[in-house]
N, CA, C and O atoms as a CHARMM CRD file, in Angstrom:
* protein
*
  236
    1    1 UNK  N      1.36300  -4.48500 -13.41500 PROA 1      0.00000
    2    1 UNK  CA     1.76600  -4.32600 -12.02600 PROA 1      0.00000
    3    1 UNK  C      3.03700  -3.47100 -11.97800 PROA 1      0.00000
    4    1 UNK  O      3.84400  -3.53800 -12.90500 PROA 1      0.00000
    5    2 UNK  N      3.23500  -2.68500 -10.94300 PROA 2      0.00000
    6    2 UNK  CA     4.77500  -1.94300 -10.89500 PROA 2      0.00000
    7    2 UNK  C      4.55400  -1.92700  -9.16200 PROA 2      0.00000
    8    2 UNK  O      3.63900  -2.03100  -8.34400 PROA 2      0.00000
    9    3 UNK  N      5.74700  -1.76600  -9.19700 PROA 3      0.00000
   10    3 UNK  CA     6.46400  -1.82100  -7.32200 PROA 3      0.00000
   11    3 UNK  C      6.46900  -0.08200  -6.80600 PROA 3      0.00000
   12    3 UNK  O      7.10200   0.83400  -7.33100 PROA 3      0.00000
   13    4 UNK  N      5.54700  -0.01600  -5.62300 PROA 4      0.00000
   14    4 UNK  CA     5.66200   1.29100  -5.21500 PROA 4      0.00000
   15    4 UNK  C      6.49400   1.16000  -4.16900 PROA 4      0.00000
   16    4 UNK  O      6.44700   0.11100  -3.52600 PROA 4      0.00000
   17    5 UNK  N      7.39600   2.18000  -3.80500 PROA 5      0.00000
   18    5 UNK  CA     7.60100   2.20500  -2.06900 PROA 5      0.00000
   19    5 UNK  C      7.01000   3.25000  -1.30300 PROA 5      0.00000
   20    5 UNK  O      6.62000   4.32200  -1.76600 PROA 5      0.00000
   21    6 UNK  N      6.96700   2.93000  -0.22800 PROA 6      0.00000
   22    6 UNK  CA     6.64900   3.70400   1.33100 PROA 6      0.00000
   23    6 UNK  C      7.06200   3.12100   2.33900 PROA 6      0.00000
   24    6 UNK  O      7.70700   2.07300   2.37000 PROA 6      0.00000
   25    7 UNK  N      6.62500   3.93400   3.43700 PROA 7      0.00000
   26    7 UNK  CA     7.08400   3.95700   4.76800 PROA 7      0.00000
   27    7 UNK  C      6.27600   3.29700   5.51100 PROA 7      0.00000
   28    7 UNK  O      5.19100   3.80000   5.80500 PROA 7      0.00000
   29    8 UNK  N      6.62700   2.06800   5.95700 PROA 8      0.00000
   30    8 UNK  CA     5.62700   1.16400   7.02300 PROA 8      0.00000
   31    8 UNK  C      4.83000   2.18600   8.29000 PROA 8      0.00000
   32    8 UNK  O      5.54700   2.83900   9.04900 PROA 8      0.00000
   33    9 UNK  N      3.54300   2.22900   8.39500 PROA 9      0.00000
   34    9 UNK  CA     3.09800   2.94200   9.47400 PROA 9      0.00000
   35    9 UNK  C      3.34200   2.46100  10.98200 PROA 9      0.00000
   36    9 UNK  O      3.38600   3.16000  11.99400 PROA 9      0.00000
   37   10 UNK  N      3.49000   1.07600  10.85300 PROA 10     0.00000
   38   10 UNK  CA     4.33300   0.51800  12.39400 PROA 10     0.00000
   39   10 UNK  C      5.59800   0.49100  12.47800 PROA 10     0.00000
   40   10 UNK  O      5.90200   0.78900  13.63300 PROA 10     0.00000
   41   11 UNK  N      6.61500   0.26100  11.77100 PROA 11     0.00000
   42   11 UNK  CA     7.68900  -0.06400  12.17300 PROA 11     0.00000
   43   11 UNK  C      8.42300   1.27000  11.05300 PROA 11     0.00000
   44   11 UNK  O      9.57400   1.55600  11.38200 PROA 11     0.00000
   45   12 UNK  N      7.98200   1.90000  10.07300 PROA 12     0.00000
   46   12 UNK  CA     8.85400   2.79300   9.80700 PROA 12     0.00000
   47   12 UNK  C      9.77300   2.48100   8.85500 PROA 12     0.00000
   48   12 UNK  O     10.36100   3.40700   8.29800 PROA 12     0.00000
   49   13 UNK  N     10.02500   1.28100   8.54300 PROA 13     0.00000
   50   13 UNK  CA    10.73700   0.71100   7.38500 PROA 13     0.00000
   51   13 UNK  C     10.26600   1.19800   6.14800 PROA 13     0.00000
   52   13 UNK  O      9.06700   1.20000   5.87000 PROA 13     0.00000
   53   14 UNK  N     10.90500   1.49900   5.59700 PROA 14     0.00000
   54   14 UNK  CA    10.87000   1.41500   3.51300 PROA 14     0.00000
   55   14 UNK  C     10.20300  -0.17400   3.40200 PROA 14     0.00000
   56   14 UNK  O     10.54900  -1.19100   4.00500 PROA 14     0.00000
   57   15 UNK  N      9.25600   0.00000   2.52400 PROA 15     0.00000
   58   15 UNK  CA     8.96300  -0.99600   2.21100 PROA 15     0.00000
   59   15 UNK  C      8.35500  -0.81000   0.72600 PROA 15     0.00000
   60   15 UNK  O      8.02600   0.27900   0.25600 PROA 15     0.00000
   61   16 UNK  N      8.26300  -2.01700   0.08700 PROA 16     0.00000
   62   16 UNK  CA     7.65000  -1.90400  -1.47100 PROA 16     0.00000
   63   16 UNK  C      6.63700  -2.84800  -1.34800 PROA 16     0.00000
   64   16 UNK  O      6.83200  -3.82000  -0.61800 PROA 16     0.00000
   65   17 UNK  N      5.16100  -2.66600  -2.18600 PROA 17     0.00000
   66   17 UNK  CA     4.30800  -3.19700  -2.46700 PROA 17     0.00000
   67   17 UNK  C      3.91900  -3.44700  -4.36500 PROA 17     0.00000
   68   17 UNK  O      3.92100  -2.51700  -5.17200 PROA 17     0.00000
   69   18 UNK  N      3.64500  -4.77600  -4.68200 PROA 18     0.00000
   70   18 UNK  CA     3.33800  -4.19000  -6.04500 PROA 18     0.00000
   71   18 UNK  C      2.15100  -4.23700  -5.77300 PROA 18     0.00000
   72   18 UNK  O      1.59300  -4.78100  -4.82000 PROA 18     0.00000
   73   19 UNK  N      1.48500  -3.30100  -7.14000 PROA 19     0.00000
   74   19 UNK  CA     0.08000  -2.85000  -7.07000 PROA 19     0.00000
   75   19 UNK  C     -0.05000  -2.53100  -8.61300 PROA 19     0.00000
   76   19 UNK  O      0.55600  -2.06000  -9.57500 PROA 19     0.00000
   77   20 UNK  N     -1.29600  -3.12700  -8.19200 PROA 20     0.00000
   78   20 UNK  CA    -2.29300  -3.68300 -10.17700 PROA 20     0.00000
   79   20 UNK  C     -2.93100  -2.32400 -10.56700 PROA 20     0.00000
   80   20 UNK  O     -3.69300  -1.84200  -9.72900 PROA 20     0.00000
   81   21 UNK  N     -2.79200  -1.85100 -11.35700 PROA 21     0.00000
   82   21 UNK  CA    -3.26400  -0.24900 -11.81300 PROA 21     0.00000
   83   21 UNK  C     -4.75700  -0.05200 -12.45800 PROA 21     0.00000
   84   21 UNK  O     -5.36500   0.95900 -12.81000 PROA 21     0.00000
   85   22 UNK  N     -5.25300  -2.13100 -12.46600 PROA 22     0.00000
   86   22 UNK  CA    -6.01600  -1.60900 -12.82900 PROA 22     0.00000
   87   22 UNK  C     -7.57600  -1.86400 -11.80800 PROA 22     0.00000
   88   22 UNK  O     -8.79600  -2.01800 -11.76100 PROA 22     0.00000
   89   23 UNK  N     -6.49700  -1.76400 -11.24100 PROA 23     0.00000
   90   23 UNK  CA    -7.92800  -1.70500  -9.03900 PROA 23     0.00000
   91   23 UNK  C     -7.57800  -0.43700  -8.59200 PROA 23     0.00000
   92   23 UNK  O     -6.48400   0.11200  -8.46500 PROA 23     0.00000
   93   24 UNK  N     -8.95700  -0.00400  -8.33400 PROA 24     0.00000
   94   24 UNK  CA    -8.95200   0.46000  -7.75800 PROA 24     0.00000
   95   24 UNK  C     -9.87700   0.59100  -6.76300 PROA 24     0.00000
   96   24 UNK  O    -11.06300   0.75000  -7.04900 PROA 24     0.00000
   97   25 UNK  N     -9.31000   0.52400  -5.08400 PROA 25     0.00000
   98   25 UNK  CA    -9.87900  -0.24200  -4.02800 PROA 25     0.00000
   99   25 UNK  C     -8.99400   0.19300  -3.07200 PROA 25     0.00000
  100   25 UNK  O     -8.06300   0.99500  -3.00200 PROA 25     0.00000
  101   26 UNK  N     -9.68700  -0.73800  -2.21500 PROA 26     0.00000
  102   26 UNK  CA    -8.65600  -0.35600  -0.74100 PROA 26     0.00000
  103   26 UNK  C     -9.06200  -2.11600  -0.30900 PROA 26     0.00000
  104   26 UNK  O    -10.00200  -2.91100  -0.30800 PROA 26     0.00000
  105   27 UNK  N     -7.57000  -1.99800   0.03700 PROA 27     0.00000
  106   27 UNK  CA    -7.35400  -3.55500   0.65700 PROA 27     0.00000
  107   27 UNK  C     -6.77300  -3.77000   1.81400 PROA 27     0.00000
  108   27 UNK  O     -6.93400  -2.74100   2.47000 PROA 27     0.00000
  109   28 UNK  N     -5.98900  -4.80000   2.62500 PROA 28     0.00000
  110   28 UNK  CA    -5.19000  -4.61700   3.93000 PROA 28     0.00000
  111   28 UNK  C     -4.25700  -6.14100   3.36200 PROA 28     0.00000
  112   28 UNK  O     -4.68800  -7.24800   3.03900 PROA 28     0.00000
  113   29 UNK  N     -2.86100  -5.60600   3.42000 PROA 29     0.00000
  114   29 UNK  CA    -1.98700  -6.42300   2.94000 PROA 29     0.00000
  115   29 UNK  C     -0.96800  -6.30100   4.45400 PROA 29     0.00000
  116   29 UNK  O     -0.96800  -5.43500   5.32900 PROA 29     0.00000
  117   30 UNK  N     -0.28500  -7.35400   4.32800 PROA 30     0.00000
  118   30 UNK  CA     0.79600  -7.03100   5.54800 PROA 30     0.00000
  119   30 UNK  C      2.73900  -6.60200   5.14800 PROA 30     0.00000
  120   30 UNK  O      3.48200  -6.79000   4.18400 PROA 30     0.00000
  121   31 UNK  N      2.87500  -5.96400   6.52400 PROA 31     0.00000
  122   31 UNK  CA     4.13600  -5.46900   6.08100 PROA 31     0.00000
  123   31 UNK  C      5.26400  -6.29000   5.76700 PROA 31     0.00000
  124   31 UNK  O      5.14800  -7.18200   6.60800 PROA 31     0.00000
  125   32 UNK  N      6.43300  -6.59800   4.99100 PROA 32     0.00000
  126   32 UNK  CA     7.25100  -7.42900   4.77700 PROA 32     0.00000
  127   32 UNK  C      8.19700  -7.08400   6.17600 PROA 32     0.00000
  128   32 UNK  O      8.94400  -7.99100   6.54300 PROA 32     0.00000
  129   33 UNK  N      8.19400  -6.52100   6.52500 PROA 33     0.00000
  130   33 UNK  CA     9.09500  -6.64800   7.87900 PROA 33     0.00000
  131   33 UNK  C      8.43100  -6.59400   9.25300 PROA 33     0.00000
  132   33 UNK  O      8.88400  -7.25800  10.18500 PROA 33     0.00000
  133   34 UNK  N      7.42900  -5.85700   9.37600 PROA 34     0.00000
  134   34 UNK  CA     6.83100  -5.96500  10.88200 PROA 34     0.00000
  135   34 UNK  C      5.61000  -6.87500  11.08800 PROA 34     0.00000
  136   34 UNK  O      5.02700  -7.31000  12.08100 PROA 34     0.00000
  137   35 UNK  N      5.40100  -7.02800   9.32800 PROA 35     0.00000
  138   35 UNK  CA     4.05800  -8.50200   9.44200 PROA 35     0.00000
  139   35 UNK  C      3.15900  -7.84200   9.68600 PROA 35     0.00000
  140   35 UNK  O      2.14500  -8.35700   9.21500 PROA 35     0.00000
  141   36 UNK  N      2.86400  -6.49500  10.43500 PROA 36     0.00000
  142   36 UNK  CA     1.75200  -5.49900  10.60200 PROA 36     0.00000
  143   36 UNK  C      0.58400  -5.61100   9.96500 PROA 36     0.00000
  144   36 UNK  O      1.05400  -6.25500   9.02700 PROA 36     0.00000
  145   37 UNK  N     -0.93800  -5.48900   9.60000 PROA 37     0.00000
  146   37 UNK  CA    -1.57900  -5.53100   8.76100 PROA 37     0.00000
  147   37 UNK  C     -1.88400  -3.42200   8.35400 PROA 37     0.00000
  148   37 UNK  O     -2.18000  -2.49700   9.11100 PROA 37     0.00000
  149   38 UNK  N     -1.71000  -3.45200   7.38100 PROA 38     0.00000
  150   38 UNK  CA    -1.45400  -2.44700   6.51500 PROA 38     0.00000
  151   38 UNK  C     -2.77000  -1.72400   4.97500 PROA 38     0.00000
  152   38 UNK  O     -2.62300  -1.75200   3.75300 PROA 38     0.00000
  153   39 UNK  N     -4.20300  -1.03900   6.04700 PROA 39     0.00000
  154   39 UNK  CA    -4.90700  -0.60700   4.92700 PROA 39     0.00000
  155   39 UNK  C     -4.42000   0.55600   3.86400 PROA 39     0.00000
  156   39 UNK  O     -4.18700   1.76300   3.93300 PROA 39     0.00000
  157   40 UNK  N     -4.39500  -0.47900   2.82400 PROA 40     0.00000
  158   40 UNK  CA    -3.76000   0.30800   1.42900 PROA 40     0.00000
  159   40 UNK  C     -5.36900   0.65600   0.63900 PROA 40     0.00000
  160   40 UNK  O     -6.42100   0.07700   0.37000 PROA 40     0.00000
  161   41 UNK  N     -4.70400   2.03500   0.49800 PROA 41     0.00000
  162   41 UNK  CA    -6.18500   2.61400  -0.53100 PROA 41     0.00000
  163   41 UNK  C     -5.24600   2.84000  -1.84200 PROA 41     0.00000
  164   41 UNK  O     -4.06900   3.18100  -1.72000 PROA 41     0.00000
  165   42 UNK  N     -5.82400   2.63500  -3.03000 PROA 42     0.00000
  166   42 UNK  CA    -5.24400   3.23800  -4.50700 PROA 42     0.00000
  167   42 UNK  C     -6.18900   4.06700  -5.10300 PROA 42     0.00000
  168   42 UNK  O     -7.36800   4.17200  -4.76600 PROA 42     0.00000
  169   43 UNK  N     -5.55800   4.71100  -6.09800 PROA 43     0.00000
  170   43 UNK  CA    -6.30500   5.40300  -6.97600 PROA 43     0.00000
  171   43 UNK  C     -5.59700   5.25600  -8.58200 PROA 43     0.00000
  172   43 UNK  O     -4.42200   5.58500  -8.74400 PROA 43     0.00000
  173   44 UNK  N     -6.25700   4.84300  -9.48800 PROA 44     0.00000
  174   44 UNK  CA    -5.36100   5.53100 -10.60200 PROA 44     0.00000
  175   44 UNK  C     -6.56400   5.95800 -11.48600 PROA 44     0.00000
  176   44 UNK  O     -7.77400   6.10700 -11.32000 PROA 44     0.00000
  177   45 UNK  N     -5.65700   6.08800 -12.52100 PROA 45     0.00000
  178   45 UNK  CA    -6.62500   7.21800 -13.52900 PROA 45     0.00000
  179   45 UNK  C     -5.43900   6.91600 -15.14700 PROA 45     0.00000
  180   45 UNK  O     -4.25100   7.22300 -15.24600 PROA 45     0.00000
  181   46 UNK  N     -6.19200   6.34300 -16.02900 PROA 46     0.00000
  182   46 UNK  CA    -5.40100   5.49500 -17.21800 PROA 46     0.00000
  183   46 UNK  C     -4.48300   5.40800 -16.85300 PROA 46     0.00000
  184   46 UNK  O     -3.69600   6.33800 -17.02900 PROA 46     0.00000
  185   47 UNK  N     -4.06700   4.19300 -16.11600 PROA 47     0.00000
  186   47 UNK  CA    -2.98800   3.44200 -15.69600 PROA 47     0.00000
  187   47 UNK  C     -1.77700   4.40300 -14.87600 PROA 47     0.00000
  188   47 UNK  O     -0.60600   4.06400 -14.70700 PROA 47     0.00000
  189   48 UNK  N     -2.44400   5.74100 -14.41000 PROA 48     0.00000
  190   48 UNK  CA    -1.43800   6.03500 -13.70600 PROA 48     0.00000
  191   48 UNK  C     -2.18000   6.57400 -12.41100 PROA 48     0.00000
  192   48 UNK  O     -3.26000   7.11900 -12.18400 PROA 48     0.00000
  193   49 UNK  N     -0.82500   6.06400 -11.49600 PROA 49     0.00000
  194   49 UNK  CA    -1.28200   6.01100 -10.04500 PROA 49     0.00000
  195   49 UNK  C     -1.86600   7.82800  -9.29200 PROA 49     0.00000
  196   49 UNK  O     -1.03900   8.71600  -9.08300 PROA 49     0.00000
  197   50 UNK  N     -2.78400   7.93300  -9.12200 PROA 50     0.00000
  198   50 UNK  CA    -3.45000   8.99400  -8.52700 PROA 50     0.00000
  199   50 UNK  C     -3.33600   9.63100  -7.01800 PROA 50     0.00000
  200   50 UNK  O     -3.23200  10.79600  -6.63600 PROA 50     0.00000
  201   51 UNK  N     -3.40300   8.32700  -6.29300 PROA 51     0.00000
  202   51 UNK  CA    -3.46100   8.33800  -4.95800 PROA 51     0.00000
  203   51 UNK  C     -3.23200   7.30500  -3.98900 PROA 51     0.00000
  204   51 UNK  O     -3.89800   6.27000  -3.94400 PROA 51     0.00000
  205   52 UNK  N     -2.09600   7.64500  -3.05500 PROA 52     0.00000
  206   52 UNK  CA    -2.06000   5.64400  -2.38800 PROA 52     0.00000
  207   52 UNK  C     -1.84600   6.27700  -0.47500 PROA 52     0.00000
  208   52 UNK  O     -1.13600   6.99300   0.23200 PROA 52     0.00000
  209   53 UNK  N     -2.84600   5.51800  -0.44300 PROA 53     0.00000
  210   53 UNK  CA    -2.25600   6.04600   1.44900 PROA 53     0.00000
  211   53 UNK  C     -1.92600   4.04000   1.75900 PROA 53     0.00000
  212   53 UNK  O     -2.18300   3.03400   1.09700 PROA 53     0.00000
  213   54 UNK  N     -1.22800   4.30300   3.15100 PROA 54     0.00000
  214   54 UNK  CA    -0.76100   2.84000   3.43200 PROA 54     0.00000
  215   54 UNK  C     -1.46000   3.43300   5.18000 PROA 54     0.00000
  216   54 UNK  O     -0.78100   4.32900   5.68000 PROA 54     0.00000
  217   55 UNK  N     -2.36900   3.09300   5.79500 PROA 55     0.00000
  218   55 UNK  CA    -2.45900   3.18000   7.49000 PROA 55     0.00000
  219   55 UNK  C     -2.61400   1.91800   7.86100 PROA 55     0.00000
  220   55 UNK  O     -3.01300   0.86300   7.36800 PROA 55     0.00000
  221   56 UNK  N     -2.17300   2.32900   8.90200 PROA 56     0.00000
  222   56 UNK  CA    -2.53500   1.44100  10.20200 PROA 56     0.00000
  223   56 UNK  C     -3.55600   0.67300  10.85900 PROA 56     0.00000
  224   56 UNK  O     -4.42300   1.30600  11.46200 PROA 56     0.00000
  225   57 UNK  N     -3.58300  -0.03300  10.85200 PROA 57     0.00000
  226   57 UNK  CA    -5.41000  -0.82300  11.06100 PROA 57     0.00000
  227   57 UNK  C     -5.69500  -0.57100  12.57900 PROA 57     0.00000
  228   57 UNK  O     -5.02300  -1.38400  13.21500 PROA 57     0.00000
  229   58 UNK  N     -6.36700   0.17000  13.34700 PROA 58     0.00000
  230   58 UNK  CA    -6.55700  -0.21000  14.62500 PROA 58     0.00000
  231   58 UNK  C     -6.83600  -1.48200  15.59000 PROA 58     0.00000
  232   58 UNK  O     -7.24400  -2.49100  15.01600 PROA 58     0.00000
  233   59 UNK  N     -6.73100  -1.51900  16.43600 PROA 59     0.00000
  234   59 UNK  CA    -6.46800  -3.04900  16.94300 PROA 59     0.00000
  235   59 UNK  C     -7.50800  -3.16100  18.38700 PROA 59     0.00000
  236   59 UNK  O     -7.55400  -4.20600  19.03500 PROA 59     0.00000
């Protein structure tokens, strides 16, 4: 596991997620500050991270 950061898509905050290198998937986790629900896609490729978007879930 290692800690990524980004930018909350609702509220804009820095935020960190850890994430398992060895999924690859798309999940919906929530934000540590706006509680938001947050679809996270990954990618890696031998244990290194490829691709990560964080959006917004429509409501």
């Amino acid at each position: 596991m290692f800690e990524h950061f980004f930018q909350c898509p609702y509220c804009w905050e820095d935020i960190s997620m850890l994430i398992d290198p060895s999924v690859n998937a798309s999940y919906v986790e929530d934000c540590e500050v706006c509680c938001n629900p947050i679809q996270v896609t990954v990618s890696f490729d031998q244990g290194e991270l490829q691709s990560f978007q964080a959006e917004s879930i429509e409501q």
